[in-house]
N, C-alpha and C positions, 0 to 999 in steps of 0.2 A: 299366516298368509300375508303376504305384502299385498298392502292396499294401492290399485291406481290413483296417481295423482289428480283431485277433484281438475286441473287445469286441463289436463290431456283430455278428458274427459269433456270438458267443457268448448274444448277447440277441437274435434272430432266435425267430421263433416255434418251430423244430421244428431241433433238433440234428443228428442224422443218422436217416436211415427205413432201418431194416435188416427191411423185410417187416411186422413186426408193428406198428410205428407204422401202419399204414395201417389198422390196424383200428379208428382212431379216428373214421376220415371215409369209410371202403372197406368197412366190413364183416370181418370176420376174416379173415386170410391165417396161415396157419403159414410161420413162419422155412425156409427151404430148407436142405437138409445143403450143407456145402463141402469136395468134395473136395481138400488141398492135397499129394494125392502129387506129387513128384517137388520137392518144397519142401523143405528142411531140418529138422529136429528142431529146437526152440529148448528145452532144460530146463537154462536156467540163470539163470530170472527173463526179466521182460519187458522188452525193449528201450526206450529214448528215443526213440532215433530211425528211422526207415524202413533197415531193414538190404537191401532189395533196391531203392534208388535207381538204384544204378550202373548204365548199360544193359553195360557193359562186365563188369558182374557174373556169374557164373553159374549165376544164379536170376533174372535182371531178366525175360527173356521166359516163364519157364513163370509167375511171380509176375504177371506184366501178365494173359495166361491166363486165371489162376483168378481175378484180380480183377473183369475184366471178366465170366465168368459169374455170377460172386457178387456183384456189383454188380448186374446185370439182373436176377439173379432176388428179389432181398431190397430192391432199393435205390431201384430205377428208377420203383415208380408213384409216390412221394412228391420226389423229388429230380430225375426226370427222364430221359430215356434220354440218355445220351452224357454224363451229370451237368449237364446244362442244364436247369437250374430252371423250370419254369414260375410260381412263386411261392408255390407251397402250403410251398416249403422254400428256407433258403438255398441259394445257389449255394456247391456246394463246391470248385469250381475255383479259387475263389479263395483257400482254406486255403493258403499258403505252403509251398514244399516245405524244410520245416527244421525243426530239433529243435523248439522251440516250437509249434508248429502243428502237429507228431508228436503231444505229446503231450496237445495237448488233442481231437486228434482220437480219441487211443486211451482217455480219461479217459472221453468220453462213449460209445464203444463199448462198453467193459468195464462201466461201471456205469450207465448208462442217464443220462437227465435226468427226472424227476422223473415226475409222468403222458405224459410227452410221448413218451418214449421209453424198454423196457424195456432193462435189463442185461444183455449178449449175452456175459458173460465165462464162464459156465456152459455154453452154446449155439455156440460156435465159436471153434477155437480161435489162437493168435498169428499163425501164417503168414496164415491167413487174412485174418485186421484187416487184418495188412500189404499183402496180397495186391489187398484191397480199397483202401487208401491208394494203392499204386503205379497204380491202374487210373485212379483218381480224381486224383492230379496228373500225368500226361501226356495232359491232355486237350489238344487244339492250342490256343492263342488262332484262331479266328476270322477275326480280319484279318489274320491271317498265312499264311492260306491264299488268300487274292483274289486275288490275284496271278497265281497257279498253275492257277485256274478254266478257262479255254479252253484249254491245254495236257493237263489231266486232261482235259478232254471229248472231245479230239484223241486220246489214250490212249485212252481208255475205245471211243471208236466205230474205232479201228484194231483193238482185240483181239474189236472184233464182226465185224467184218470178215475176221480172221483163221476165226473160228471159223464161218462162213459157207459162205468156202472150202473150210474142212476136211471139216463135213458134207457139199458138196456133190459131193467126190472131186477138186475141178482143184488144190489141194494136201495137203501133210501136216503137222505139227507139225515135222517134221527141216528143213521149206521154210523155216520162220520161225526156227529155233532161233537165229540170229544178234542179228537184229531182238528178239526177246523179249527176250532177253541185253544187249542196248544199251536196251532201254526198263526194264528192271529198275533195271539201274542209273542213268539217269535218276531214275527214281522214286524213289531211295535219294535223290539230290540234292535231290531238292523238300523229301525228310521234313525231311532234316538242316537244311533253311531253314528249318521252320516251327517258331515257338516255342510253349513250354506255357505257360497262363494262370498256374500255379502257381511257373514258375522252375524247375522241375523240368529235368535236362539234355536231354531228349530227351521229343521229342513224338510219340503214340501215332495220328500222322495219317492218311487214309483215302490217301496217298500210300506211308508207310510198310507201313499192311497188304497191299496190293496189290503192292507191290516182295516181300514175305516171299511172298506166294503166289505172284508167279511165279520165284521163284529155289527155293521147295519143290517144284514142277512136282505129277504127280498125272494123274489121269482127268479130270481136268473143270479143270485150275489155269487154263485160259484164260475160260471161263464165273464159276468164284467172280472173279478179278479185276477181270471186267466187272461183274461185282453188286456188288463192294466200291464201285466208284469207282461207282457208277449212285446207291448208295443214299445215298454219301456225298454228292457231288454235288447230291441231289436234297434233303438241310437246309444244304446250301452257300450262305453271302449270295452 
């Protein structure tokens, strides 16, 4: 993948919208709190580069998480939901996942760009930024998911199917428990195919979420995995 050049990037009308950029063209929004429990403590200065990249890490998933609510709630009317731009702001999928594009994504966190963007180093604090960075490069590419489209739809109207059944009493969940189990892990196959826009090792794809919901199970794991892959599906090329 051809990387944008950090400058275009840089000289792009609006840096990064952390909620209160949007007050320029939105009206006022206050900044949202970001919980980063169960994130690490960082008190020994600020990092260069994304310290929960590794998904093999033991902070990558609760850090993807908090990224992802903190991203939607501060991030998403100026940059986009899913960080796909509609134009008012760069695409940030395309920031590189490496120290370089670390750190000038945290330069303009921490200290704002100019009227465009205020200084959020006061307003929330390290895990967070990162929290938010890791959300924002495992976004999938795209065309790395086509592929995969009629098999997900295949997935997705089997697990309605299932839950069909279920409500209607002619099975149970212990009926399917195999079948779930071989389509999970399926699902883990598709994620581990699709790549991030950013280079990032691992992509955060509407494949992978649904494979984590149905191997977490729950009251309802069969219905959210039918909504993961519906909603995802339905901004699917």
């Amino acid at each position: 993948m051809m990387k944008t050049p950090l400058t275009t990037v840089i000289t792009s009308t609006v840096a990064l919208c952390l909620s209160a950029t949007m007050a320029l063209a939105h009206g006022d929004v206050a900044p949202q709190p970001v919980n980063t429990e169960g994130l690490p403590e960082m008190t020994g200065g600020w990092e260069f580069e994304n310290p929960f990249r590794d998904p093999a890490g033991e902070y990558w998933e609760r850090a993807l998480r908090i990224g992802d609510s903190a991203y939607n709630q501060n991030c998403a009317r100026c940059h986009g939901l899913e960080v796909v731009s509609g134009g008012l702001a760069p695409d940030l999928r395309f920031l590189m996942a490496e120290e370089m594009d670390d750190e000038w994504f945290m330069e303009r966190i921490r200290r704002g760009s100019g009227d465009r963007m205020p200084a959020y180093e006061d307003l929330m604090n390290q895990q967070a930024m990162w929290a938010i960075r890791t959300f924002i490069e495992t976004r999938p590419d795209p065309d790395g998911i086509v592929e995969f489209i009629p098999r997900l739809r295949e997935i997705r109207d089997g697990l309605r199917d299932k839950q069909e059944a279920i409500a209607a009493g002619t099975a149970t969940e212990e009926d399917y428990a195999a079948e779930i189990k071989a389509l999970q892990a399926e699902l883990m196959e598709i994620a581990l195919a699709v790549p991030t826009m950013s280079g990032a090792p691992k992509a955060d794809s509407i494949a992978r979420r649904a494979a984590v919901i149905l191997e977490r199970g729950g009251e309802r794991f069969l219905r959210d995995a039918d909504e993961t892959l519906t909603i995802g599906l339905s901004v699917a090329r």
